[in-house]
N, C-alpha and C positions, 0 to 999 in steps of 0.2 A: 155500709158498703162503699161510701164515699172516698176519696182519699182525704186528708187532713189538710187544713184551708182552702177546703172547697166549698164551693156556695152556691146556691140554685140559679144566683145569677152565670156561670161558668156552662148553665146549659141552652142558654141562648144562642150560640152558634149553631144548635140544628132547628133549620126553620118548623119542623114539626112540635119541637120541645117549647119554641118561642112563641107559638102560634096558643099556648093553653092561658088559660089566666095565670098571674102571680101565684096567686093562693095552689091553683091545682100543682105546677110544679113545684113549689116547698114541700107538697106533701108528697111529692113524688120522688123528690130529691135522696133521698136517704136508700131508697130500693137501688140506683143506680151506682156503679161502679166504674170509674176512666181505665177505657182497655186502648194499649195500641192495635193499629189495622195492620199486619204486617202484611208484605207482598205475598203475592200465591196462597195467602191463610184462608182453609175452607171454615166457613160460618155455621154451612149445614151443607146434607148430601141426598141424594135419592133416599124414599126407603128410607129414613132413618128423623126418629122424631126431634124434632124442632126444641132447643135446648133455653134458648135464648134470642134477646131481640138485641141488636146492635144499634143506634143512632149517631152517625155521622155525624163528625166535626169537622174534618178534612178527611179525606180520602176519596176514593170512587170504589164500589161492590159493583160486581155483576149476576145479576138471576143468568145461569149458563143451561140451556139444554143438552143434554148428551144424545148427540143422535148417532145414527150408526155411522157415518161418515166424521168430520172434522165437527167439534163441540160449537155451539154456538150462541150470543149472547141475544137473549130476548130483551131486556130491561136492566137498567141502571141506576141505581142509587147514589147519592151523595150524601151533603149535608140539608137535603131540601126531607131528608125520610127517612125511613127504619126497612134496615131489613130482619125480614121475619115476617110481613105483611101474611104466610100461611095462619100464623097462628092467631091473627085477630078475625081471620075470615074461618077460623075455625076446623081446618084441615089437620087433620092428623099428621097423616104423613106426605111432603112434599114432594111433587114428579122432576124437579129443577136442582141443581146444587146453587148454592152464593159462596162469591170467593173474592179477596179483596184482588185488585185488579191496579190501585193505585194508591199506595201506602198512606197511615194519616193514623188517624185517631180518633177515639167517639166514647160512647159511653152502652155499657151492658146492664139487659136486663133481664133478669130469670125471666122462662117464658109460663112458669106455673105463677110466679108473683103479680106479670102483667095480666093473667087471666083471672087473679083474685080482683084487682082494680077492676078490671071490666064488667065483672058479675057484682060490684057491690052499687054503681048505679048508672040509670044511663044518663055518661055529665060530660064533661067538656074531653074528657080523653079520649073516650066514645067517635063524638063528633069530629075532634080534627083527625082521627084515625081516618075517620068515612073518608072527609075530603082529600086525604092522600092519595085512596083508594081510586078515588075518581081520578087522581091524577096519575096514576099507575095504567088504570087503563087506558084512559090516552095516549099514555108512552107506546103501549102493546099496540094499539092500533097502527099508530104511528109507526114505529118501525120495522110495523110489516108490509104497509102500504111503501114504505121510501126504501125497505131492502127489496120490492120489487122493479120501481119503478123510477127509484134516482141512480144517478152513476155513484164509482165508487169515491171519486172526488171530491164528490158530493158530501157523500156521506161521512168520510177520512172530517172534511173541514167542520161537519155539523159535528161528529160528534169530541173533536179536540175542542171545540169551543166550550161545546155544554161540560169536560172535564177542568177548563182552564176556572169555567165559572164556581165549579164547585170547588176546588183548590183556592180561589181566592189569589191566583196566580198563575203568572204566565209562564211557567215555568214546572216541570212536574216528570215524576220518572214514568215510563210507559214502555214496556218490552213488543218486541213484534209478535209476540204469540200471543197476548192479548189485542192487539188491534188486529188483527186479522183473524182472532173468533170476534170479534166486535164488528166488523165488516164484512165477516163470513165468505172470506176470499184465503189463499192461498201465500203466505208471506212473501213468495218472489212479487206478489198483486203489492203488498203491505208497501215491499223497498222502491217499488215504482211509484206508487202515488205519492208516498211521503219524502221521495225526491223531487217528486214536479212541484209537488207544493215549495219546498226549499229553493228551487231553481226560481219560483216566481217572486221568491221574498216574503212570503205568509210563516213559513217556520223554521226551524232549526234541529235536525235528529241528531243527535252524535252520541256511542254509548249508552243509549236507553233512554234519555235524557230528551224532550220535547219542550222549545226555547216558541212561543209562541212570538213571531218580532212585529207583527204589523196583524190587529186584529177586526182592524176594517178591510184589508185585503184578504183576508181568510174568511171572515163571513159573507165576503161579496161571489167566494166559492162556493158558499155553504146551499146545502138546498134550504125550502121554507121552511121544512120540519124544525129548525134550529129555533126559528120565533116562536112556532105554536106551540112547540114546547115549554118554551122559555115563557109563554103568554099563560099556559094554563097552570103552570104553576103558580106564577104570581099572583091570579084569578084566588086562590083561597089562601095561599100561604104567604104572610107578607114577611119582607126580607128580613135576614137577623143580621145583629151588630158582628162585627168581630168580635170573639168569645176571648177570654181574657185568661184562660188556661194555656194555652198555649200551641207551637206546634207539635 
């Protein structure tokens, strides 16, 4: 499923993939397939069963609620996790769509193949799945306590951070209808915040495009949610190299 001179070291850029032993992903390696993430590409949708699992190399995915008003983004994926977390917690059918939100690349995995792996024992894939897990629901707490209780400025500088981080750059394409289901405001909300921030010298918008210039003055906007996220991840996942496939 690989593409040709690819090698299990090529999947060290997603910190869940780097997180297993050697031995576990060589033998994981061959089930896996390098997909681009294109923008706006739905992963999976309401109602409709879970096809495959994706692992970030660069990009950003969003878990989106559809609610009856403007859609909204609950949690965020990069290259720290997989999406498709329904299908290791064993749900059928998912209540959320995932859509890629910021273009990249990663690697695909049938989700009947990943469910063969997990039924043959309980080993180390098992395990770093858990602790994603755990890191997932921290996200979920977390950004329902900071969509209540931090401003939007707040939240615009935490979450352009936690994107720049998983980009591995400061630099990254981002449209305003994704940051404003990301913020759960109204984009005239999106071209205000993301011009105070530019006015104060933390970033740069122009054409879709997000120029992060000064990232101690942009986290010094950010609310805390920005560390404790950033804290609980590293808590079980320790960081990957830059992965040598490419962007």
């Amino acid at each position: 499923m690989t593409g040709s001179g690819a090698s299990p070291d090529d999947l060290l850029g997603n910190r869940l993939l780097a997180a297993l032993p050697d031995a576990e992903r060589e033998r994981l390696f061959p089930l896996l397939k390098r997909v681009d993430l294109e923008l706006s590409e739905r992963l999976y949708r309401p109602g409709e069963r879970i096809d495959a699992l994706w692992f970030p190399m660069r990009g950003v995915c969003s878990i989106v609620a559809e609610l009856d008003g403007p859609d909204v983004e609950v949690a965020t994926v990069g290259d720290e996790g997989v999406v498709g977390l329904p299908v290791f917690l064993g749900v059928g059918i998912p209540t959320e769509r995932a859509v890629c939100q910021v273009p990249g690349w990663g690697w695909r995995m049938d989700a009947d193949l990943f469910r063969q792996e997990l039924a043959l024992v309980d080993g180390p894939l098992q395990h770093v799945m858990q602790l994603y897990t755990q890191t997932m629901f921290t996200q979920l707490a977390r950004n329902a306590a900071c969509n209540r209780s931090h401003r939007t400025r707040q939240r615009c500088a935490r979450w352009l951070l936690m994107t720049a981080d998983r980009m591995h750059s400061n630099q990254f394409l981002l449209t305003q209808k994704f940051l404003a289901q990301m913020l759960a405001v109204r984009r005239s909300s999106v071209s205000e915040v993301a011009g105070a921030l530019a006015e104060e010298g933390c970033i740069s918008y122009h054409r879709g495009t997000i120029t992060v210039l000064d990232r101690e003055r942009l986290e010094a906007r950010a609310c805390g949610c920005y560390r404790a996220l950033r804290e609980s991840i590293d808590a079980v996942l320790p960081p990957a190299p830059v992965p040598s496939g490419g962007a």
